[in-house]
C-alpha positions as CSV (number, residue, x, y, z in Angstrom):
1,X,1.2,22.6,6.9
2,X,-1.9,22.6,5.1
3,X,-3.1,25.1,2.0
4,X,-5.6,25.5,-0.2
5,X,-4.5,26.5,-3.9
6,X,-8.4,27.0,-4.9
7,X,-11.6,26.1,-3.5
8,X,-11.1,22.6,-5.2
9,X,-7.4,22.1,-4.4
10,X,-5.9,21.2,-1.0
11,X,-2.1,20.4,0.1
12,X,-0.6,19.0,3.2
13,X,3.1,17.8,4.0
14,X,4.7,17.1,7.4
15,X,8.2,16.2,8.6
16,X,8.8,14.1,11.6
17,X,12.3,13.7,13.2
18,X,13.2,11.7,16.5
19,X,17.1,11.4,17.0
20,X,16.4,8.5,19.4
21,X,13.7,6.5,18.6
22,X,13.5,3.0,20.4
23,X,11.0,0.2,18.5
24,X,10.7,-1.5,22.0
25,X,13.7,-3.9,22.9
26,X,16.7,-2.5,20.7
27,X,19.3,0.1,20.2
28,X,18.0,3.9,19.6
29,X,18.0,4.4,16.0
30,X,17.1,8.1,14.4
31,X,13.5,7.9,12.0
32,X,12.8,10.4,9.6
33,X,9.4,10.7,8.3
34,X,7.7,12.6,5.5
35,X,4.9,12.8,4.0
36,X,3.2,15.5,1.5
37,X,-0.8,15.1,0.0
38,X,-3.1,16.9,-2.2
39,X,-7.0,16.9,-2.6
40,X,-9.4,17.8,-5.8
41,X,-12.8,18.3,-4.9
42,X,-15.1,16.7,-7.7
43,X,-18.3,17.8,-5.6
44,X,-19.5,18.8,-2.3
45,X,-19.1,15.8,-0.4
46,X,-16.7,13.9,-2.6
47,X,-12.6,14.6,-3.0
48,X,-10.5,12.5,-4.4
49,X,-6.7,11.8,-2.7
50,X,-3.1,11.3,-3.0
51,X,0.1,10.7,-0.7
52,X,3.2,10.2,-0.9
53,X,5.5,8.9,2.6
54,X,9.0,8.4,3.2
55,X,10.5,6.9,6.1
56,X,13.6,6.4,7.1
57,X,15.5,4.6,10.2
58,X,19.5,4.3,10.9
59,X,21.3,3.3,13.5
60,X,24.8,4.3,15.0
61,X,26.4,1.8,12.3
62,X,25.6,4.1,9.8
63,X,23.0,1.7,8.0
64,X,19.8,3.3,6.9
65,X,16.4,1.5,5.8
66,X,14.4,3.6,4.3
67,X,11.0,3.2,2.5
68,X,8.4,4.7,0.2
69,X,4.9,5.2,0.1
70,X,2.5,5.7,-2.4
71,X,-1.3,5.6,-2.2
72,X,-4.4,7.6,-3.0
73,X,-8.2,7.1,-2.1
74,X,-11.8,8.7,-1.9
75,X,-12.9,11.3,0.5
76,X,-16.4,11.5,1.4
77,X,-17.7,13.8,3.5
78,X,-21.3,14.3,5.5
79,X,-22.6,17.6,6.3
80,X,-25.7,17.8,8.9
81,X,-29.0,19.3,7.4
82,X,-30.2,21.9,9.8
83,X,-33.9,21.8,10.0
């Protein structure tokens, strides 16, 4: 999902879910992922960034690991000059 508030203002957030998931050698274990955004942009080629993440994986034991992510950032964009 993506939306724009205002002209300056952009959100995102997805959900991923894969009942069997296999890491390449182990059991299947479920993984949950999540992970929601927003954008300000200061001018016309520069936005500034946030997300968030949250992942989870369990296994048929009924143990979970779960973690979460926080980080933000700089966007800069670059727009072709038509002659």
């Amino acid at each position: 999902m993506k939306t724009a508030l205002s002209p300056k203002i952009i959100l995102t957030a997805d959900l991923g879910y894969a009942p069997k998931f296999n890491f390449g050698g182990g059991d299947d274990v479920t993984l949950l992922a999540a992970r929601a955004g927003a954008g300000y942009q200061i001018l016309d080629n520069l936005a500034l960034q946030v997300k968030v993440e949250h992942y989870r994986v369990g296994g048929e034991g009924g143990e979970a690991n779960s973690r979460t992510l926080v980080g933000g950032g700089v966007a800069v964009s670059f727009k072709q000059h038509k002659n």
